[in-house]
N, CA, C and O atoms as CSV, one atom per row, in Angstrom:
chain,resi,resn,atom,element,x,y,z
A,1,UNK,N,N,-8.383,-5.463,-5.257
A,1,UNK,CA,C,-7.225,-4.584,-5.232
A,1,UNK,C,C,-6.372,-4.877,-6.470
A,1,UNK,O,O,-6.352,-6.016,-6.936
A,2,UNK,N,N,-5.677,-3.894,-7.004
A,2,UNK,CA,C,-5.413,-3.848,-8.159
A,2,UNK,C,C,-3.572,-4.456,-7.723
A,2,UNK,O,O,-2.979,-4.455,-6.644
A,3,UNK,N,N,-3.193,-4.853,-8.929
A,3,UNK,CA,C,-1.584,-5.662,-8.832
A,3,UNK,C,C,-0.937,-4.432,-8.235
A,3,UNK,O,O,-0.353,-4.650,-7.173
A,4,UNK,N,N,-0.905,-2.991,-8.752
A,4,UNK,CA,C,-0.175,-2.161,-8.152
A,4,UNK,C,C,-0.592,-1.638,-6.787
A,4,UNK,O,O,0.233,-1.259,-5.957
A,5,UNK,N,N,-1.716,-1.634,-6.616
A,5,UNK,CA,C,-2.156,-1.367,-5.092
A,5,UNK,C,C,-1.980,-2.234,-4.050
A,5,UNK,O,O,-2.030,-1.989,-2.845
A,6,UNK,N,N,-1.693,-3.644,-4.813
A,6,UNK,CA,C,-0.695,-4.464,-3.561
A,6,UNK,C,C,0.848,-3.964,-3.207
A,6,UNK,O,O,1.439,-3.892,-2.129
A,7,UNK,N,N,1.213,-3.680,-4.421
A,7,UNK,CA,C,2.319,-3.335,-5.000
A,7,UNK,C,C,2.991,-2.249,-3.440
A,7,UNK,O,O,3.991,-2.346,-2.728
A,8,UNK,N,N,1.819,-1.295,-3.485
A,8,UNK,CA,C,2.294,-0.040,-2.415
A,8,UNK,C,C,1.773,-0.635,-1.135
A,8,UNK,O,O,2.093,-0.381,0.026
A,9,UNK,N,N,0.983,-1.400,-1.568
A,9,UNK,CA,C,0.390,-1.889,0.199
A,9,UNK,C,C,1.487,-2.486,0.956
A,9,UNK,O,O,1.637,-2.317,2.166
A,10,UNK,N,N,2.609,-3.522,-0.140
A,10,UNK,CA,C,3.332,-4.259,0.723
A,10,UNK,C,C,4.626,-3.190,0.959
A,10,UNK,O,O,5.398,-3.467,1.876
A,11,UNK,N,N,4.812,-2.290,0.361
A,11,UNK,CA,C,5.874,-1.054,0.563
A,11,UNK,C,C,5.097,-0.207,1.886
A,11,UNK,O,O,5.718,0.118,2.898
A,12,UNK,N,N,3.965,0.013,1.720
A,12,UNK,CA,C,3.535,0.351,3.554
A,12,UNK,C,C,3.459,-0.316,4.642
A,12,UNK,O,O,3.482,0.200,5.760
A,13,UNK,N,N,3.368,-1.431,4.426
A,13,UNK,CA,C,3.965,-2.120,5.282
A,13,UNK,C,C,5.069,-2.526,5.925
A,13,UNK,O,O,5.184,-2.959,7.071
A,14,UNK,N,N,6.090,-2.301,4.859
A,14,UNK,CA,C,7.309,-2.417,5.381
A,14,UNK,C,C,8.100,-0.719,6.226
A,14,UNK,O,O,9.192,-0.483,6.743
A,15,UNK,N,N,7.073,-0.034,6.019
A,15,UNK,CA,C,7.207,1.247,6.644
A,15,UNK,C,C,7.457,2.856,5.892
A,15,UNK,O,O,7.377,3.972,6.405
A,16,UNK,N,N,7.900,2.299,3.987
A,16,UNK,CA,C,8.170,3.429,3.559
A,16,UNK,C,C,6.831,4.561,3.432
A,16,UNK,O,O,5.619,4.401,3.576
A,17,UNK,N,N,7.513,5.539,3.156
A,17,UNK,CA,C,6.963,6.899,3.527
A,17,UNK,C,C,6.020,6.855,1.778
A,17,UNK,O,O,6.121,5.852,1.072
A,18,UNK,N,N,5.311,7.884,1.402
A,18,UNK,CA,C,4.582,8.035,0.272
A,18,UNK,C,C,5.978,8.366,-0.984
A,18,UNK,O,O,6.129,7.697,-2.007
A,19,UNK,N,N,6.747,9.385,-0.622
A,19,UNK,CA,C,7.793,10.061,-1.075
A,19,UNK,C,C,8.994,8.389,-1.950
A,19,UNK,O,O,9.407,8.166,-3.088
A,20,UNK,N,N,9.100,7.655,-0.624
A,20,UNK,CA,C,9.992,6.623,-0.846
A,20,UNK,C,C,9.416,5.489,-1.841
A,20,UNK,O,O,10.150,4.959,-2.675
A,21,UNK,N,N,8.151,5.176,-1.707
A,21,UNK,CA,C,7.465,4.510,-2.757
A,21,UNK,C,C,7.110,5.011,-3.791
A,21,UNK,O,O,7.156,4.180,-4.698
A,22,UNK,N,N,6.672,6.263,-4.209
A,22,UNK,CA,C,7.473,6.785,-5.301
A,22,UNK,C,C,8.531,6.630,-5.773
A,22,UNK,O,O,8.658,6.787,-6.987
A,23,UNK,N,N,9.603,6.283,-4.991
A,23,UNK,CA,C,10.650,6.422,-5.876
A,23,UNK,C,C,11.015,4.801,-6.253
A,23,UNK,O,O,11.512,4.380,-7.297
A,24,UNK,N,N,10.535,3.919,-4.864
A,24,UNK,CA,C,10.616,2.707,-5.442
A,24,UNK,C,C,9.904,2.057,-6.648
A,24,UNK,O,O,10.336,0.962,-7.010
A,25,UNK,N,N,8.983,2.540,-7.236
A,25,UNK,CA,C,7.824,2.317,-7.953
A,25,UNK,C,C,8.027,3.401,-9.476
A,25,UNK,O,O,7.421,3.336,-10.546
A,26,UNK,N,N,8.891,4.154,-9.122
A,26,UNK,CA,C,9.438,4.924,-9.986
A,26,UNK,C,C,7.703,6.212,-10.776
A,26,UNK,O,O,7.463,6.693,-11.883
A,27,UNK,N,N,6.905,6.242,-9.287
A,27,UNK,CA,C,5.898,7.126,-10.344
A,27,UNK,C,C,6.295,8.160,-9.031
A,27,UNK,O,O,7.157,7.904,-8.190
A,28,UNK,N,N,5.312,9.582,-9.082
A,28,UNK,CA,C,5.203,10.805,-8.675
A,28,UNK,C,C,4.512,10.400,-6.944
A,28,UNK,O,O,3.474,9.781,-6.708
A,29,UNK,N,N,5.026,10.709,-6.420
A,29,UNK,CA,C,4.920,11.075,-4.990
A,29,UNK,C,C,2.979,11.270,-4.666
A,29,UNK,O,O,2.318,10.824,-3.728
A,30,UNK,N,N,2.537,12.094,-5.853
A,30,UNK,CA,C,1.085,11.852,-5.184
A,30,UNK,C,C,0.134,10.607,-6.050
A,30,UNK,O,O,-0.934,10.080,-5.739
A,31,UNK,N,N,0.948,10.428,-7.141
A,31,UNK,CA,C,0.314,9.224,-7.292
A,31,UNK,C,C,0.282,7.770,-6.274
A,31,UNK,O,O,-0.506,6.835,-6.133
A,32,UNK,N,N,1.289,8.072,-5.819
A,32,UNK,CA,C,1.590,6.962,-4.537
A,32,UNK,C,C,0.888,7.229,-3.123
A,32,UNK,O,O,0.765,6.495,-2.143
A,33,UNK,N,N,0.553,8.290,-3.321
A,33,UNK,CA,C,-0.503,9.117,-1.841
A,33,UNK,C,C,-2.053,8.751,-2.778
A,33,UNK,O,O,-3.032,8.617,-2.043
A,34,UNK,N,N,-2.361,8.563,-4.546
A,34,UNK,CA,C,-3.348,8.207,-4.388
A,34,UNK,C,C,-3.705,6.819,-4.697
A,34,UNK,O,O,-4.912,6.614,-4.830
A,35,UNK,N,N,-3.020,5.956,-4.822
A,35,UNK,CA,C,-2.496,4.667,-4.472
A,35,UNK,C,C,-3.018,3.870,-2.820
A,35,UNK,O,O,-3.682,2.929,-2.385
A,36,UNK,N,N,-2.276,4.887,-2.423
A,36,UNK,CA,C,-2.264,4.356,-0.598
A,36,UNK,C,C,-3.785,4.871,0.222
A,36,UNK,O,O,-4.221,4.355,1.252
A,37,UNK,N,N,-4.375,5.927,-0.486
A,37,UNK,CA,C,-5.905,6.536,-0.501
A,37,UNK,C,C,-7.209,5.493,-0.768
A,37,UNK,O,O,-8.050,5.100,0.041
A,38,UNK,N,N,-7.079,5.230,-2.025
A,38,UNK,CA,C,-7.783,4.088,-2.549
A,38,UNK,C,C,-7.381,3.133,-2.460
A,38,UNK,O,O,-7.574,2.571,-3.538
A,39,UNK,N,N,-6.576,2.105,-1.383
A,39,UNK,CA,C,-6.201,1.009,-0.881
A,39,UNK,C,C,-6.918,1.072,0.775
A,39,UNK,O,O,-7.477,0.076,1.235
A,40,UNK,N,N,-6.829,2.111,1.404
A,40,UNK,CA,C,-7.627,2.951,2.347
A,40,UNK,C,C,-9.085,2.649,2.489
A,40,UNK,O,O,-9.623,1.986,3.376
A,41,UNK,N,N,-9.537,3.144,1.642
A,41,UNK,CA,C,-10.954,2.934,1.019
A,41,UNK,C,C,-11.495,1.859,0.653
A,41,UNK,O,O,-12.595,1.586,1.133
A,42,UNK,N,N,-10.882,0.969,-0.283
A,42,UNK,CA,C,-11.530,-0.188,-0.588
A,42,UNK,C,C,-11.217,-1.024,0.821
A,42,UNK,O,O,-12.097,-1.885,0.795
A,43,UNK,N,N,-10.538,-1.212,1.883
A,43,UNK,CA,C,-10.636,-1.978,2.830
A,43,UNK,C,C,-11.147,-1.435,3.869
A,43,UNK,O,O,-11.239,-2.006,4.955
A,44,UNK,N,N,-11.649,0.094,3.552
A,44,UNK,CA,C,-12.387,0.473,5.555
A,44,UNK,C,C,-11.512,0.811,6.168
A,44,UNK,O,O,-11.919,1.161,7.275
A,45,UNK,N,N,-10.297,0.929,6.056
A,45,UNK,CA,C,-9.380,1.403,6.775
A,45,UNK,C,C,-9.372,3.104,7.000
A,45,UNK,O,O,-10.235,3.897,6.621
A,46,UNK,N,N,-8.552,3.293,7.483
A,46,UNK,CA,C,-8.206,4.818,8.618
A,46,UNK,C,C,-6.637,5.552,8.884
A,46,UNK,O,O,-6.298,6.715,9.101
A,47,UNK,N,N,-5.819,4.153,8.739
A,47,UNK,CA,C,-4.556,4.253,9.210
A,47,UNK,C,C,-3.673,3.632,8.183
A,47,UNK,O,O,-4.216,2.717,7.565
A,48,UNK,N,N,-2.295,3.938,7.807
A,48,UNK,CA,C,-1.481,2.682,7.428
A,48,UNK,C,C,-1.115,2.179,8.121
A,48,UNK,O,O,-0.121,1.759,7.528
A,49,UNK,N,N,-1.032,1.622,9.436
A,49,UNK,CA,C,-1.136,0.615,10.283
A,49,UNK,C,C,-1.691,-0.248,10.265
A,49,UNK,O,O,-1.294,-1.343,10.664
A,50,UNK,N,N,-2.729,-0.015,9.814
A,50,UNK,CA,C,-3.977,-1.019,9.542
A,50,UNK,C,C,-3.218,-1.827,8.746
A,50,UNK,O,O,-2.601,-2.856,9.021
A,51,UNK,N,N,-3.396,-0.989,7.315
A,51,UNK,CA,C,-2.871,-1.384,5.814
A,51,UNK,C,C,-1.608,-2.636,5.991
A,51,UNK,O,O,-1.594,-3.540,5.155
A,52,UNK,N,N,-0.709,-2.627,6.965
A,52,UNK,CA,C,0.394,-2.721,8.053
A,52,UNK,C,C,-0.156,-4.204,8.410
A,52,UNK,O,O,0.241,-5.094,7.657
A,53,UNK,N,N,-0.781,-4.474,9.175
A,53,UNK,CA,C,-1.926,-5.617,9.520
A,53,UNK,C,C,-2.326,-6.181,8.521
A,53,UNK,O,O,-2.129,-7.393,8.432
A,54,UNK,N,N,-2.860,-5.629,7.693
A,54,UNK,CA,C,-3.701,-6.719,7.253
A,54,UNK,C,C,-2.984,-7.153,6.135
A,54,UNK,O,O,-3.432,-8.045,5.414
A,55,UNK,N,N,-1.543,-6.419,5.848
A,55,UNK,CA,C,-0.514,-7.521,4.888
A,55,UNK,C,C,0.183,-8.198,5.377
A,55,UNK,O,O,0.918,-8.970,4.760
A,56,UNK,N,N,0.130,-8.075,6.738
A,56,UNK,CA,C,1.271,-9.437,7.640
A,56,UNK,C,C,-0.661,-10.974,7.858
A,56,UNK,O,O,-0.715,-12.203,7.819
A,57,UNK,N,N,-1.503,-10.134,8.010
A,57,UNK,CA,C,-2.496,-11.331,8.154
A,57,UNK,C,C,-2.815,-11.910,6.735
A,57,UNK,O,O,-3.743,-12.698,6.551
A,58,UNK,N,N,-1.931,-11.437,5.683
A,58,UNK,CA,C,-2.414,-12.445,4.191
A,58,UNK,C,C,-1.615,-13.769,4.419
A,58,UNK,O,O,-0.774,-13.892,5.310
A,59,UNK,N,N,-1.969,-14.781,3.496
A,59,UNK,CA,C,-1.616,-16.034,3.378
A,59,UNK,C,C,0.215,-15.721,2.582
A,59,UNK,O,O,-0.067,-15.568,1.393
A,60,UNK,N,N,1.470,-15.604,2.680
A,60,UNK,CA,C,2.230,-15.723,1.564
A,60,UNK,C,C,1.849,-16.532,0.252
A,60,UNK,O,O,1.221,-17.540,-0.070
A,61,UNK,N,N,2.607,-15.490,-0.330
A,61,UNK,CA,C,2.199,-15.500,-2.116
A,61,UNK,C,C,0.506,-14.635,-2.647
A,61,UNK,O,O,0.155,-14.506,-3.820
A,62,UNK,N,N,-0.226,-14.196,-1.527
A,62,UNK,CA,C,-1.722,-13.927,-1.647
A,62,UNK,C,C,-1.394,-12.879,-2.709
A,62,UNK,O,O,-0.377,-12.186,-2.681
A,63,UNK,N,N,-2.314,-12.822,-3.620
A,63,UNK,CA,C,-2.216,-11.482,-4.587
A,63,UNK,C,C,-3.583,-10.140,-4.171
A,63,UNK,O,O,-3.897,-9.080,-4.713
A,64,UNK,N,N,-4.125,-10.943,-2.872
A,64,UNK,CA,C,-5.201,-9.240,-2.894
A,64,UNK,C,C,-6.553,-10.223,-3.562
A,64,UNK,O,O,-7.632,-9.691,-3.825
């Protein structure tokens, strides 16, 4: 996973929307939908819930 695809993973986790991490991240709304797509994908996932999980089950400080 790439530095920025942790980047949005740990912003979905904390619950923001695609729209809001855009703006935290300062890029375009679907770049952050394809961000959160291909973070999706490379782990098998289905849900951001998941995504949700499996950044509260990393070690702190883990980079991905």
């Amino acid at each position: 996973m790439t530095k920025r695809e942790r980047q949005v993973a740990d912003l979905v986790a904390r619950g923001l929307s695609n729209k809001e991490i855009a703006a935290t991240l300062v890029i375009s709304p679907r770049t952050a939908e394809t961000h959160v797509q291909q973070i999706l994908n490379k782990l098998g996932f289905t849900s951001r819930s998941r995504i949700a999980a499996w950044i509260a089950d990393q070690p702190a400080g883990a980079t991905g």
